[in-house]
C-alpha positions as CSV (number, residue, x, y, z in Angstrom):
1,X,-6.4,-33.2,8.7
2,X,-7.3,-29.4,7.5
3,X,-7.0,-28.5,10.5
4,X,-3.8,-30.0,11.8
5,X,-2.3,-28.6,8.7
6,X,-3.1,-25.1,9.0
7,X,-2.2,-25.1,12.8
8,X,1.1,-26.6,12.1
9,X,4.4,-23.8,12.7
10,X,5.8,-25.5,9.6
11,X,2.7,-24.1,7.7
12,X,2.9,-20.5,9.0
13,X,6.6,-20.5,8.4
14,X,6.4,-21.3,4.6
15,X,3.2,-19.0,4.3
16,X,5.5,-16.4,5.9
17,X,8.6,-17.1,3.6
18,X,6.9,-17.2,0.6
19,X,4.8,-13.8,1.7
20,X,8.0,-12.0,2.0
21,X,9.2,-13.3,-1.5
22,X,6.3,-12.4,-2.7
23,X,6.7,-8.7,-1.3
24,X,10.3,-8.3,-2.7
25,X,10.1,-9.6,-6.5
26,X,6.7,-8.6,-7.7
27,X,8.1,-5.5,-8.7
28,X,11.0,-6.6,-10.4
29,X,12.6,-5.0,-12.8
30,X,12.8,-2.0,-10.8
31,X,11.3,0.9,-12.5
32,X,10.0,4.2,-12.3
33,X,7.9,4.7,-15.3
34,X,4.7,3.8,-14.0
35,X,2.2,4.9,-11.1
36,X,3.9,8.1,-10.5
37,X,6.7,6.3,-8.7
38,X,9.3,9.4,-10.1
39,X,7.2,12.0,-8.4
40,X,7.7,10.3,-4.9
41,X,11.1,8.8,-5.9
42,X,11.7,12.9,-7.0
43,X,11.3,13.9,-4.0
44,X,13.4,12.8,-1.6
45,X,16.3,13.0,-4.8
46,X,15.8,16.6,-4.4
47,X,16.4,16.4,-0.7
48,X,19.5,14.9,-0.9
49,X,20.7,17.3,-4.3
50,X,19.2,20.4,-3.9
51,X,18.4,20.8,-0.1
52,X,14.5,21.0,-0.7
53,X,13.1,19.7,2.8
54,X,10.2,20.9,3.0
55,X,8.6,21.3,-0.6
56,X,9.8,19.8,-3.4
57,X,9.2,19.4,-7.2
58,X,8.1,16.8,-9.9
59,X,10.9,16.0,-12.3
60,X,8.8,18.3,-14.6
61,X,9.3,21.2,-12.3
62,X,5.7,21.0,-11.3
63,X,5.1,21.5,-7.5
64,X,4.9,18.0,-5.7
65,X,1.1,17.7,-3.6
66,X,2.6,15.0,-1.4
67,X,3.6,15.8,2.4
68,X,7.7,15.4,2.7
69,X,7.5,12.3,5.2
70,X,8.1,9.5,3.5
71,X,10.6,11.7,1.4
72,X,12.7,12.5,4.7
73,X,13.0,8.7,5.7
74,X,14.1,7.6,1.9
75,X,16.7,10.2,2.6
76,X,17.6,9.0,5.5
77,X,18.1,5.8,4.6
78,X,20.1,6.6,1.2
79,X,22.6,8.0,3.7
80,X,22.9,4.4,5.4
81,X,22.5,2.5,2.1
82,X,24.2,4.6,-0.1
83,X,21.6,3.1,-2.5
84,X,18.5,4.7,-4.0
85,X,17.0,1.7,-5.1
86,X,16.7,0.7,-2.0
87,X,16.0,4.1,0.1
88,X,13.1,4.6,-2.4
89,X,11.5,1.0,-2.1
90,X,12.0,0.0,2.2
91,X,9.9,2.1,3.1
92,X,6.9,0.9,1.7
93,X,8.3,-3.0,2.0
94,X,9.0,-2.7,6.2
95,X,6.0,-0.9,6.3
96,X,4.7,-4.6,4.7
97,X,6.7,-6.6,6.5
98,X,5.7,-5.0,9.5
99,X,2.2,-5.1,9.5
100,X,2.2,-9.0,8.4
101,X,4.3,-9.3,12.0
102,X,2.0,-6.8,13.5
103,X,-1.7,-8.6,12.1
104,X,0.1,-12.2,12.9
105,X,0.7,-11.3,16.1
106,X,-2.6,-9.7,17.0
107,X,-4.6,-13.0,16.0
108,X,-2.5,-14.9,17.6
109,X,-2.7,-13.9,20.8
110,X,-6.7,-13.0,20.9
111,X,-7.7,-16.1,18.6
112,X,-5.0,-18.9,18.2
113,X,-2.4,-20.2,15.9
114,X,-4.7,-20.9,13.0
115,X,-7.0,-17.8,12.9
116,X,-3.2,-16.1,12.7
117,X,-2.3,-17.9,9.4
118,X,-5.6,-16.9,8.1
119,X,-5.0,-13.9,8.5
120,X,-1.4,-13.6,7.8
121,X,-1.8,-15.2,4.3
122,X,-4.8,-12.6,3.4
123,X,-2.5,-9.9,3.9
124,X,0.1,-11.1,1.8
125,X,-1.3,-13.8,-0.6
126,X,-3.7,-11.2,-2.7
127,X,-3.3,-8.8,-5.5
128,X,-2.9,-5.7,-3.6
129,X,-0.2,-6.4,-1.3
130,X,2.8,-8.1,-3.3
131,X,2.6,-4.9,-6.3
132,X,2.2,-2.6,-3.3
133,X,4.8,-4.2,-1.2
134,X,7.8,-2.4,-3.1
135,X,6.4,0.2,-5.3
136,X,7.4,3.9,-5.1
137,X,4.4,5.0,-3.4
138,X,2.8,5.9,0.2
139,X,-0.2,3.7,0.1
140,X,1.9,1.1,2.3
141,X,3.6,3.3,4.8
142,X,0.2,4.8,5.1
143,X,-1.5,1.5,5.8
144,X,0.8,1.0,8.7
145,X,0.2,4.2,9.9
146,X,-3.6,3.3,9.9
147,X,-3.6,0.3,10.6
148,X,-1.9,1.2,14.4
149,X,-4.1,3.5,15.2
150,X,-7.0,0.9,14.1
151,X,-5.3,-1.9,16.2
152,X,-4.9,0.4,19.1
153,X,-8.7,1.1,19.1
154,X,-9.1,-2.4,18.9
155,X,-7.0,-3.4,21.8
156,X,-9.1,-1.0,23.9
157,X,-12.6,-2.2,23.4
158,X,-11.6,-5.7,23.2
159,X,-9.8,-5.5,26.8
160,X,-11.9,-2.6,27.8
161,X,-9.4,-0.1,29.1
162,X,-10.3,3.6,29.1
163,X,-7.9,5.7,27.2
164,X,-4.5,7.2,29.3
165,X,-2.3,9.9,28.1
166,X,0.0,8.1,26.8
167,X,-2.5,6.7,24.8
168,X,-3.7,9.9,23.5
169,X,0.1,10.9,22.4
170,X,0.3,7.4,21.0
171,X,-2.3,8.5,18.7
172,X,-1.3,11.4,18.1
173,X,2.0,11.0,17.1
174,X,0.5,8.3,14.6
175,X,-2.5,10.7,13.1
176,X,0.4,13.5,12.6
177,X,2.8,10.8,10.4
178,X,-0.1,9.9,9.0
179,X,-0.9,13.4,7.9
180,X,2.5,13.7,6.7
181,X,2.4,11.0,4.9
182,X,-0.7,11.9,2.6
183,X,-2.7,14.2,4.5
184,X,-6.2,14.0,6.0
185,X,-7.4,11.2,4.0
186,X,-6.5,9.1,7.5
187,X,-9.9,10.8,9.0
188,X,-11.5,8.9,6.2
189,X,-10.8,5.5,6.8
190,X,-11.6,5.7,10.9
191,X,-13.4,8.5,11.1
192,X,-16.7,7.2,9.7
193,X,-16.0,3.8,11.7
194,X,-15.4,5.6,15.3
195,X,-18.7,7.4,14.2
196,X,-20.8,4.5,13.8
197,X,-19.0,2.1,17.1
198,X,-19.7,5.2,19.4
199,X,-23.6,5.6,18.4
200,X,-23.8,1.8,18.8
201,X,-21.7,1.8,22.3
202,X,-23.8,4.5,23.8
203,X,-27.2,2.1,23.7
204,X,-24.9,-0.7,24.8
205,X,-22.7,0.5,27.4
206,X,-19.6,-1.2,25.8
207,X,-16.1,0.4,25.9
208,X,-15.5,3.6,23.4
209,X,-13.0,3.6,20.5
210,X,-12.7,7.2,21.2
211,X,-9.5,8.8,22.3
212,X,-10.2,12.3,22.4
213,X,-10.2,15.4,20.3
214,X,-7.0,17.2,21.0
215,X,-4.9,14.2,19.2
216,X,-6.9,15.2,16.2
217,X,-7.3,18.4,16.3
218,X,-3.3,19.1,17.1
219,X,-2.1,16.2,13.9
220,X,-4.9,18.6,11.8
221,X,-2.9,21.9,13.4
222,X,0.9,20.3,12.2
223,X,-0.4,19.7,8.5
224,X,-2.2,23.1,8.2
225,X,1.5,24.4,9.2
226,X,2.9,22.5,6.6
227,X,0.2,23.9,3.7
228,X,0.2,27.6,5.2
229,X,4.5,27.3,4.6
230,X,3.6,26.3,1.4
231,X,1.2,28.7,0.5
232,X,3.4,31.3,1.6
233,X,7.0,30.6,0.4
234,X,6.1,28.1,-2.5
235,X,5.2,29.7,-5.7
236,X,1.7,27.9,-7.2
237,X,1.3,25.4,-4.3
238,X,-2.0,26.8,-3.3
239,X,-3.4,26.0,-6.9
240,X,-1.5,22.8,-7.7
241,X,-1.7,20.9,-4.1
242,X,-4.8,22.7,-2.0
243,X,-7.5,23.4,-5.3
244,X,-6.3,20.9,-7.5
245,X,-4.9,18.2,-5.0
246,X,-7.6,18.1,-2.4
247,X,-10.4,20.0,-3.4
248,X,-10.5,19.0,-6.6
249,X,-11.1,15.6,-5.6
250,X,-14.9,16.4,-4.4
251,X,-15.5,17.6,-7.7
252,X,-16.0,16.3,-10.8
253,X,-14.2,18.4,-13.5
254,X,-10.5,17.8,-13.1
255,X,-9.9,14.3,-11.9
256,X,-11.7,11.7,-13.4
257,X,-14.9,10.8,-11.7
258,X,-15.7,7.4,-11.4
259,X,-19.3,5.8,-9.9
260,X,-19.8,5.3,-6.5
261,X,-19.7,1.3,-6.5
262,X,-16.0,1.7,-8.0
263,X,-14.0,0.1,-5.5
264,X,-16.6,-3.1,-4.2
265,X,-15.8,-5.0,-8.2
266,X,-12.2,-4.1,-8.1
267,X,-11.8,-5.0,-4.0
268,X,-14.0,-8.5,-4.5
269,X,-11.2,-9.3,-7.5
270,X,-8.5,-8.1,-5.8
271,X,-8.7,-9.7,-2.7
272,X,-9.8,-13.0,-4.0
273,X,-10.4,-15.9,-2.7
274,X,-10.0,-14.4,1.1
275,X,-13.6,-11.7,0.2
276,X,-15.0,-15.2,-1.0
277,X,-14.4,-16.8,2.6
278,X,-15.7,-13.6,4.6
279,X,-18.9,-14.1,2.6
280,X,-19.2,-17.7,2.9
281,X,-18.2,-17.7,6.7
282,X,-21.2,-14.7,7.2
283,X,-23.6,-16.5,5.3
284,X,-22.9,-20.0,7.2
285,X,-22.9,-18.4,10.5
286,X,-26.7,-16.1,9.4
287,X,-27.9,-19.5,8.6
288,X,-26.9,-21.2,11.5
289,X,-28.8,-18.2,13.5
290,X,-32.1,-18.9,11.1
291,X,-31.1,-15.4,8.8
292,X,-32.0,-13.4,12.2
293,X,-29.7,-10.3,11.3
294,X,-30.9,-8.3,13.9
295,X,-30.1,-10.8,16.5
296,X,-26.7,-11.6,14.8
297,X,-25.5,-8.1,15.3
298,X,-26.9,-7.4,19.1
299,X,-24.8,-10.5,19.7
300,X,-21.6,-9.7,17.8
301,X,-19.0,-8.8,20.3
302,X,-17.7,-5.1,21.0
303,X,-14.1,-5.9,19.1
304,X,-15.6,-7.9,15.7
305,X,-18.3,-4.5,15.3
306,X,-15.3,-2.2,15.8
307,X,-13.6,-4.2,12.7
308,X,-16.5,-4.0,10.6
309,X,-17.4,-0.3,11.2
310,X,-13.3,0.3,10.8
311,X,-13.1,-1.8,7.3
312,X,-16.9,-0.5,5.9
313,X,-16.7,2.6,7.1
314,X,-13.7,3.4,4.9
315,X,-14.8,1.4,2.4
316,X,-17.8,3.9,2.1
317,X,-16.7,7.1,2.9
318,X,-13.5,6.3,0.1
319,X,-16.9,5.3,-2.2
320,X,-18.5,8.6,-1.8
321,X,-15.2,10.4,-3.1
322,X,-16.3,11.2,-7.0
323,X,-12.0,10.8,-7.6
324,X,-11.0,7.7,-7.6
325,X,-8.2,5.1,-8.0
326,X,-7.6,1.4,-7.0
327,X,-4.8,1.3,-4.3
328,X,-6.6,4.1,-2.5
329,X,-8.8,1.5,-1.0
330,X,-6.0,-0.3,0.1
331,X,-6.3,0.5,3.5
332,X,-9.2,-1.9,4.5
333,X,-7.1,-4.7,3.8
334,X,-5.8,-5.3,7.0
335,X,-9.2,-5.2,9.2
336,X,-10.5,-7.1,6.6
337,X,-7.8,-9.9,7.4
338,X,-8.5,-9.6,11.1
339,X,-12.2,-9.8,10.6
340,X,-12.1,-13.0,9.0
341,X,-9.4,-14.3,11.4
342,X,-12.2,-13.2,14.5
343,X,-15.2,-15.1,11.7
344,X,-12.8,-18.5,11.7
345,X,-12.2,-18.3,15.3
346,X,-15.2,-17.0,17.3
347,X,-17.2,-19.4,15.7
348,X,-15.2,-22.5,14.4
349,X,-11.6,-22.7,15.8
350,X,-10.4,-22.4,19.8
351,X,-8.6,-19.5,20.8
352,X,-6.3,-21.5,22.9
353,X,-5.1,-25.4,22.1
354,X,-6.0,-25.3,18.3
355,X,-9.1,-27.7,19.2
356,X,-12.9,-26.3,19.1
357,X,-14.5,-25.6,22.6
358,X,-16.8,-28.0,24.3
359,X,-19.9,-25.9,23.6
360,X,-19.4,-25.7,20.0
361,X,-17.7,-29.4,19.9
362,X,-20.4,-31.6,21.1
363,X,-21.1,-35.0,20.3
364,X,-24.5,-36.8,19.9
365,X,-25.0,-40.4,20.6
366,X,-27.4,-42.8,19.1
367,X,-29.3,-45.0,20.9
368,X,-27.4,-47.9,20.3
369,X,-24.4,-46.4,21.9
370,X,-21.8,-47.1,19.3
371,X,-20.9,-44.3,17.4
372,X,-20.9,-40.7,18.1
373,X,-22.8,-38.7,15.5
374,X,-21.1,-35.3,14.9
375,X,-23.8,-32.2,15.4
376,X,-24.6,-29.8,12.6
377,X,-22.1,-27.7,13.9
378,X,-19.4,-29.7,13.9
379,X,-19.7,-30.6,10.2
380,X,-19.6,-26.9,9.5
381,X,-16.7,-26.6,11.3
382,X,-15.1,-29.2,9.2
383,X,-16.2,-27.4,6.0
384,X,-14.9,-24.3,7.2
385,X,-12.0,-25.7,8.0
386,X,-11.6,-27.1,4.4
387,X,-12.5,-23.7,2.6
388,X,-9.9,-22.0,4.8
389,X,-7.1,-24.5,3.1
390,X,-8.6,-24.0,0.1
391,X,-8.6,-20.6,0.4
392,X,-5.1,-20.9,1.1
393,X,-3.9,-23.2,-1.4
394,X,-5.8,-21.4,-3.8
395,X,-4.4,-18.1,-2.9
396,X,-0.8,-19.5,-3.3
397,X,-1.8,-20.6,-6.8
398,X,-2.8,-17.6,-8.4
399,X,-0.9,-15.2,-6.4
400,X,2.4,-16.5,-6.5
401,X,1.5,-17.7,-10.4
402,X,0.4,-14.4,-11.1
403,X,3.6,-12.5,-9.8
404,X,6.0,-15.0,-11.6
405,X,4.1,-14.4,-14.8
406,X,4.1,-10.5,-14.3
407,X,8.3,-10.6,-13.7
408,X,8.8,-12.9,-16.3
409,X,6.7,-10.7,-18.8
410,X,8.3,-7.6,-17.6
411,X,11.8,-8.5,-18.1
412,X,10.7,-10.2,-21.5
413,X,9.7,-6.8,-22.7
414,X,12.4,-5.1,-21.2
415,X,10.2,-2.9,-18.8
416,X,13.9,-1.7,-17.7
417,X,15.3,-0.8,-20.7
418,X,15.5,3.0,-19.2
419,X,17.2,2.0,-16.3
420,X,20.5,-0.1,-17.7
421,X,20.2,3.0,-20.5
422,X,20.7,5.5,-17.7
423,X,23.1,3.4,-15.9
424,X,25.7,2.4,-18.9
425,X,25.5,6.4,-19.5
426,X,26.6,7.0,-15.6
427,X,29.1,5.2,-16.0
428,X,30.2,6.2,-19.4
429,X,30.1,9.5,-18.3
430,X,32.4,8.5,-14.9
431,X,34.7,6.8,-16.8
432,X,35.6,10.0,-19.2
433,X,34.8,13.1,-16.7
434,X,31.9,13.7,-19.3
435,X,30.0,16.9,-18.4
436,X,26.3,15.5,-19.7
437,X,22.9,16.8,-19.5
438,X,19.2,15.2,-20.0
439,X,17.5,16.6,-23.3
440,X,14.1,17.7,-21.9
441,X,11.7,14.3,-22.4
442,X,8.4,12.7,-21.5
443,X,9.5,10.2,-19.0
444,X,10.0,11.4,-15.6
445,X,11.9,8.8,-14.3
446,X,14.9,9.0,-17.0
447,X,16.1,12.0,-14.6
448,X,16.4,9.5,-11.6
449,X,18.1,7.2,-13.9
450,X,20.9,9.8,-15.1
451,X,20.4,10.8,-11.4
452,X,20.1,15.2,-12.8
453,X,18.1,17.2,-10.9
454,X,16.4,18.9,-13.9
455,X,15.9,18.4,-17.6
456,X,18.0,20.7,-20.3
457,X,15.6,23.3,-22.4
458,X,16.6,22.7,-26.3
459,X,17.8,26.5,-26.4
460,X,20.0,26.2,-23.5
461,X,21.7,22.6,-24.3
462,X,22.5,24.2,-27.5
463,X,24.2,27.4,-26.2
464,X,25.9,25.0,-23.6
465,X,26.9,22.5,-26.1
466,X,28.4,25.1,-28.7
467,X,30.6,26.8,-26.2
468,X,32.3,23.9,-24.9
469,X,30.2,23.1,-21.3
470,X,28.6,20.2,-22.3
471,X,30.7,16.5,-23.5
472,X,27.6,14.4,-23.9
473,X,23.4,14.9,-24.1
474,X,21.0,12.5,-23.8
475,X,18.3,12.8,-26.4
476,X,14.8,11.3,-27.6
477,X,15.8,9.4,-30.2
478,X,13.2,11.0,-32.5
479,X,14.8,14.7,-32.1
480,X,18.4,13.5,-32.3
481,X,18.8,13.4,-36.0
482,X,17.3,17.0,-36.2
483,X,19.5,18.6,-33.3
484,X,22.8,17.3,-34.5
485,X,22.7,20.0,-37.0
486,X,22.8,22.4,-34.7
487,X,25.6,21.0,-32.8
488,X,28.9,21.4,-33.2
489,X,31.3,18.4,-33.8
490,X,28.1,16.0,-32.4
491,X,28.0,12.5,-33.2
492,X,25.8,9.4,-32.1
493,X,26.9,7.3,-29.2
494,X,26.4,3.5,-29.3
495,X,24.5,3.9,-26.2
496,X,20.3,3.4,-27.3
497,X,17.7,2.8,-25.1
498,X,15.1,0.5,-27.3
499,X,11.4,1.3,-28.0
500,X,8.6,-1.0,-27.1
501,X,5.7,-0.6,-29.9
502,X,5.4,2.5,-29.6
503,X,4.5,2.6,-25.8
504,X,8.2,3.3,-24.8
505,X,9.8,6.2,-25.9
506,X,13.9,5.7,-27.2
507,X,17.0,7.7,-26.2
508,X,20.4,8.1,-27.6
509,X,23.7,9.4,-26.2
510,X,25.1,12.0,-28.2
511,X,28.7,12.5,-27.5
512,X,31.8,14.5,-29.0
C-alpha cells in the first residue's frame, strides 16, 4: 500500500503543489529587516536610481562585498514587473522552483517515479528550503548554479561520456555566474568532491568528473576582472570586500569563528526527517552486506560515489572555514536529495515499472507448497518503503506546521510594521507633491521602504528643512521630540510606525 501510494502521480502532484506554497508564503510578511536582505535588495535599487552597475553600496554607504549578478537580473526584472517586491524575491524562488523540476526530473528518469518523490519532497519539505525559497539573498540562485554543474558531472559518469566542447563552455558559463553570484566559494563545494572521485577513478578505470582546467581557470580570470575594477575605481573595496570579505573569513579575528563540527547539528535538524532516512537506509543496506564497509564502497556504483564525494566534500571543506553561518551549507541539499533517491532505488525500488526487480524480489517456498515466504530482503523493502511515507508524512507535518506557525506569528507581531509605515508615507507624500527625506536611522531597509537612495545627515536635513527644500522627514521616534525645536514650523504627522519591546525601533513623519 506504501508503495502504491508514493508511486501514485496524484501523490507527486500534491507533494509538488504544496512544495511551491510552501516556497512562496514562508516569508510572508515581506520584509527586509533581517539576514541582510537590504544589502542585496540595495543593490540592484541602486542600479535602477543611481546607475551603479558594477559596484554598489549598503544603504549605510558602506561598499557592498557581493558580485552585481543577481543585482542585474532583479533589475531586469523590476523593468518587466514594475514591482520590487517581486524583482528582489524571483530570483531566488525560480531558482527553487527550478531545481525541484530539475532534481524531479533527474530521478525520474535514472531511478523511477517513486525515488523522484523522495527526492522532490527532500528538497522542498525541510527547514532550509521554504525560508530560503523567497528571501533576499543569493544562497538559492547559487544552489542552482551548483547544483548544474553537479548534475552535469553526474550525467557524465553515470552514462560515461567523455567531456566535448560544448561541455566545457557549458561549465564554464555556469562556474563564471556562479562567480558572480558570490564568488569562488563554488570551488568549495565541487572542488574537494572532483578531488576525491578522480583519485578513486584512476585505480578503477571509471569515467572522470573532470572537465578541464581552462573552464576554471577563465570563470577565476572574469571575477579577478571584476575585483581588480574594484580595487581601482572603488574607493575602500580592497579593505571592505578582498581583506575583510574573503580573507577575513580564514581567520579568526573579525568574523566570528565557530568550531569545526558547526554545520553537521544544525544540517541533521534542519533537514529532518530526510538525514534520518539516509542514515537508516546506509545502516540497513551495511547490515545486509554483514558491516563489510570496504566491500560496500568497491561496490557502490561510479554515479552514487560521485554524489557522496559532491555532498561530503562540501560539507567538509565549508567545515574547515573558521567563519561560519547556517544557510552557507545550503548547497549540499540537493545531492543529498538525489543520494537518497539513488539509496531507495538501487537497492529497494525498480527503476522502471514501480515494482522491485526479480533479483531483489524473490520468493521462498515451503515445503508444503502453499504459501510463499517473503525473503529478508523483501521485508526490508517493505520497511523501507514505510519509513519513506513516513518520512514524508512526517515532513509535511512539521514543515508545513512550522511555516504556518512562523507567518502567523510574524504578522501577529507586526514583523511589517516598517513596510505599511514606508508605504502610507509614499503615498502621503504622492498625494501632496511632498519633497521628504529619511532621518539617518539603524534599519537598513526603511530606505527601500521610502524607496531614497541615501539617508539625510541631521545637519543637513536641518539646513534643508529651514530654507524651504524639504515638506516632510521621517524620523526615529526617539529623536523627534528633540529636533522639532530646531525646525521651523514642524509638527508631528499621524503617520507612526510601532515599536516591538524594544527590538523594533519606531518612526514618525514630521510634516509642515
Amino acid at each position: 500500500m506504501t508503495k502504491s501510494l508514493l508511486g501514485d502521480r496524484w501523490t507527486i502532484w500534491i507533494v509538488g503543489a504544496f512544495t511551491v506554497v510552501l516556497f512562496l508564503v514562508a516569508n510572508l510578511p515581506w520584509q527586509l529587516d533581517d539576514y541582510d536582505q537590504a544589502k542585496q535588495a540595495f543593490t540592484s535599487f541602486e542600479m535602477i536610481k543611481e546607475g551603479r552597475w558594477f559596484y554598489q553600496q549598503t544603504p549605510h554607504a558602506h561598499v557592498a562585498t557581493k558580485p552585481p549578478l543577481i543585482g542585474w537580473i532583479s533589475a531586469g526584472l523590476f523593468e518587466l514587473t514594475r514591482s520590487w517586491d517581486l524583482a528582489w524575491r524571483l530570483p531566488s524562488f525560480l531558482a527553487a522552483v527550478a531545481i525541484s523540476i530539475l532534481l524531479f526530473r533527474a530521478a525520474v528518469t535514472a531511478y523511477g517515479s517513486v525515488a523522484a518523490l523522495i527526492a522532490l519532497s527532500a528538497f522542498g519539505l525541510n527547514l532550509f528550503s521554504p525560508r530560503l525559497a523567497t528571501l533576499v539573498r543569493t544562497d538559492m540562485p547559487l544552489t542552482l548554479v551548483i547544483f548544474l554543474i553537479g548534475l552535469l558531472i553526474w550525467q557524465k559518469v553515470r552514462h560515461g561520456e567523455p567531456w566535448n566542447k560544448r561541455d566545457h563552455l557549458l561549465v564554464f558559463l555556469l562556474l563564471t555566474g556562479a562567480m558572480l553570484i558570490k564568488g569562488p566559494i563554488v570551488w568549495a563545494f565541487l572542488l574537494p568532491g572532483i578531488g576525491i572521485f578522480e583519485w578513486r577513478r584512476h585505480s578503477n578505470n571509471e569515467p572522470s568528473a573532470w572537465c578541464g582546467w581552462w573552464p576554471w581557470v577563465a570563470s577565476l580570470g572574469v571575477f579577478l576582472l571584476w575585483v581588480a575594477g574594484g580595487i581601482v575605481f572603488q574607493r575602500g573595496f580592497f579593505d571592505e570586500v578582498v581583506m575583510r570579505e574573503f580573507v577575513a573569513r580564514f581567520g579568526e579575528t573579525i568574523h566570528r569563528s565557530q568550531p569545526i563540527y558547526f554545520y553537521l547539528p544544525h544540517l541533521l535538524h534542519k533537514f529532518l526527517p530526510w538525514c534520518a532516512l539516509i542514515i537508516g537506509v546506509a545502516v540497513l543496506d551495511l547490515r545486509s552486506r554483514r558491516w563489510k564497509i570496504r566491500a560496500a564502497f568497491c561496490e557502490i556504483s561510479p554515479e552514487t560515489f560521485w554524489l557522496l564525494c559532491w555532498s561530503l566534500g562540501g560539507l567538509l571543506t565549508m567545515s574547515l572555514i573558521p567563519s561560519k553561518r547556517v544557510d552557507r551549507i545550503f548547497p549540499v541539499i540537493p545531492p543529498l536529495c538525489l543520494l537518497l533517491a539513488t539509496q531507495v532505488a538501487n537497492r529497494y525500488v525498480s527503476c522502471s515499472h514501480g515494482s522491485v526487480s526479480r533479483s531483489s524480489t524473490s520468493l521462498n517456498v515451503d515445503l508444503t507448497g502453499h504459501r510463499p515466504v517473503a525473503t529478508v530482503g523483501e521485508r526490508t523493502r517493505g520497511r523501507i518503503c514505510f519509513w519513506s511515507a513516513v518520512a514524508l508524512f512526517l515532513s509535511i507535518l512539521v514543515t508545513g506546521g512550522y511555516t504556518i506557525s512562523k507567518v502567523v506569528s510574524e504578522y501577529r507581531n507586526h514583523r511589517d510594521a516598517l513596510v505599511v509605515f514606508g508605504r502610507e508615507v509614499r503615498h502621503e507624500a504622492e498625494a501632496h507633491h511632498w519633497r521628504y527625506e529619511a532621518f539617518a536611522a539603524n534599519d537598513e531597509g526603511l530606505l527601500l521602504y521610502l524607496r531614497k537612495t541615501h539617508f539625510i545627515e541631521p545637519d543637513r536635513a536641518i539646513g534643508e528643512w529651514n530654507g524651504g527644500n524639504l515638506d516632510a522627514l521621517v524620523v526615529p521616534t526617539e529623536k523627534a521630540r528633540g529636533l522639532m525645536r530646531e525646525l521651523h514650523d514642524a509638527v508631528l504627522s499621524q503617520l507612526k510606525s510601532s515599536e516591538k519591546n524594544g527590538e523594533r525601533a519606531g518612526y514618525v513623519l514630521i510634516t509642515r
